[in-house]
RODO-2510 file (C-alpha; in nm, 4 decimals, decimal comma):
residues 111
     n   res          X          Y          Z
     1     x     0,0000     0,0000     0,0000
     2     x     0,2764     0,2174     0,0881
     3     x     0,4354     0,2022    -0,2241
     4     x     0,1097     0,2857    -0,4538
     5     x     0,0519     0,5911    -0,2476
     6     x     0,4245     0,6779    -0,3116
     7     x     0,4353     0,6261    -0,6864
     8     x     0,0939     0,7931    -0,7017
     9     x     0,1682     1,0992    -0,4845
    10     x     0,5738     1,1389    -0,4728
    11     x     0,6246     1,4489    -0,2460
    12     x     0,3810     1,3575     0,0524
    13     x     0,5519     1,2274     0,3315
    14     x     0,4509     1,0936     0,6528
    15     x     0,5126     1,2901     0,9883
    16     x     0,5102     1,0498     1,1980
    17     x     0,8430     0,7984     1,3208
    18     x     0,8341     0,4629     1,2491
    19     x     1,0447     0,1622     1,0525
    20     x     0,7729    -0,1245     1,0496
    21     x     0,4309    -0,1234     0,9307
    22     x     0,2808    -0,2251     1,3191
    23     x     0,4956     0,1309     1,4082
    24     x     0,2770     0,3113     1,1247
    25     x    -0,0282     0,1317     1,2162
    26     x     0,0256     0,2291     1,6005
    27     x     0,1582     0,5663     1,5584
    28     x    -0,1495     0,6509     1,3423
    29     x    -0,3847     0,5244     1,5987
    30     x    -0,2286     0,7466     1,8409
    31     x    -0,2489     1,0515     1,6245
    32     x    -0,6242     1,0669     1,6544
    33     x    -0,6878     1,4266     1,8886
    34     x    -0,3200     1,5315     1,9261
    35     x    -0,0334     1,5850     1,7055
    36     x     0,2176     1,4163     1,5653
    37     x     0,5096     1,5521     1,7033
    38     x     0,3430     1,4511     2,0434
    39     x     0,3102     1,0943     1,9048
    40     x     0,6749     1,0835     1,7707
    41     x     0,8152     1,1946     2,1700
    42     x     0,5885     0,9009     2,2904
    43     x     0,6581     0,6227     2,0047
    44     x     1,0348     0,5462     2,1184
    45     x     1,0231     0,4137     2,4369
    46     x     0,5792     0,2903     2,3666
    47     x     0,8025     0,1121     2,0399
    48     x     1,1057    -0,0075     2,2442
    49     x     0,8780    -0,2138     2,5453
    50     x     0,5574    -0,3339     2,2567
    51     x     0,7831    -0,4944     1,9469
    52     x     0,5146    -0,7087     1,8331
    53     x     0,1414    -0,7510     1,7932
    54     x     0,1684    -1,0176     2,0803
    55     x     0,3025    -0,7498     2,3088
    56     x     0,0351    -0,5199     2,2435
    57     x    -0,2281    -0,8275     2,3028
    58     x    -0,0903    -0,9074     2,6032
    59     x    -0,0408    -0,5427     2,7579
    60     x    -0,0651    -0,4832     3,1196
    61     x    -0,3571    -0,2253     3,0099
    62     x    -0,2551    -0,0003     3,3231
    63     x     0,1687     0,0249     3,1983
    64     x     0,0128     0,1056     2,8470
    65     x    -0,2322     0,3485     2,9044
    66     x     0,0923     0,5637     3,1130
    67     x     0,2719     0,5307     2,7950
    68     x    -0,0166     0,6702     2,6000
    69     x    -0,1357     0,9424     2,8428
    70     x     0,0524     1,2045     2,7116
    71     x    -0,1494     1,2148     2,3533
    72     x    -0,5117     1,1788     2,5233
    73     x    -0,7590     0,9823     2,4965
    74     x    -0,5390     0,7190     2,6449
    75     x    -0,7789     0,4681     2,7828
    76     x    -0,9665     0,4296     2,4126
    77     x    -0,5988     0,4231     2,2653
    78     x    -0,4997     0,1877     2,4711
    79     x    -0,8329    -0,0373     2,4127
    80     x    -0,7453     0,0086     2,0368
    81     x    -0,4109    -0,1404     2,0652
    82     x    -0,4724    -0,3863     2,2495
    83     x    -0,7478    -0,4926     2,0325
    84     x    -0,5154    -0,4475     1,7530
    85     x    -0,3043    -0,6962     1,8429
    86     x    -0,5788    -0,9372     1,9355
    87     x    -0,7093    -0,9037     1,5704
    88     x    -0,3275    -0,9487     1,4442
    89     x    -0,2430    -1,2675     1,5925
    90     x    -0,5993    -1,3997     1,5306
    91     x    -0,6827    -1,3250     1,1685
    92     x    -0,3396    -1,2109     1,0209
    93     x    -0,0674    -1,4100     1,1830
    94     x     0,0463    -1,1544     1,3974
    95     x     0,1300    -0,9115     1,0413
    96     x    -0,0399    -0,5913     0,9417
    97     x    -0,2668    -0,7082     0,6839
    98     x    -0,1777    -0,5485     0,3066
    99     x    -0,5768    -0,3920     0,1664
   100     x    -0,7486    -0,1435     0,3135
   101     x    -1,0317    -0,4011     0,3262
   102     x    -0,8509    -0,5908     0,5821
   103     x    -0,7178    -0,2797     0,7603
   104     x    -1,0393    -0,1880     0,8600
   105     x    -1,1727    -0,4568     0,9979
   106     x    -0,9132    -0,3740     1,3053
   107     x    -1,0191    -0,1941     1,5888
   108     x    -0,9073     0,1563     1,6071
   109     x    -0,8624     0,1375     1,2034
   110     x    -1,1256     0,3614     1,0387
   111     x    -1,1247     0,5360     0,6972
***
């Protein structure tokens, strides 16, 4: 998906930090109500302690949602995420699925 928006629309770029597609699926979850330079000064260390879509899953909900306070809306965000990575590991192996179809069948994925 990434590369048929790039090809289609060469110079937009992303804001927001992030080297795997669970980062950009995450950070963009986050983004909803704040901005994304708050996202990108919570995203290292909320990236370094949840790697995978297991670790998101299998959150301690309270640890996550004091990694997400600082963009609002924490408690939802946090539901998202960890929903997220429920819907990973049980309908895509644990990958970000590659249509927006499947995308939004995720919680906290809307169009």
């Amino acid at each position: 998906m990434n590369r048929t928006l790039a090809r289609a629309f060469p110079h937009v770029y992303c804001e927001l930090d992030f080297t795997t597609p669970l980062e950009l699926t995450v950070a963009t979850i986050l983004s909803a109500q704040t901005t994304d330079v708050r996202v990108n000064q919570v995203t290292p260390a909320l990236f370094a302690r949840y790697r995978d879509a297991r670790d998101y899953a299998e959150a301690d909900r309270t640890e996550l949602e004091e990694y997400l306070r600082p963009t609002g809306f924490y408690r939802n965000k946090a539901n998202s995420l960890m929903g997220l990575g429920q819907g990973l590991l049980e309908r895509f192996d644990g990958e970000v699925p590659h249509t927006l179809k499947e995308l939004v069948t995720l919680p906290g994925i809307g169009r």
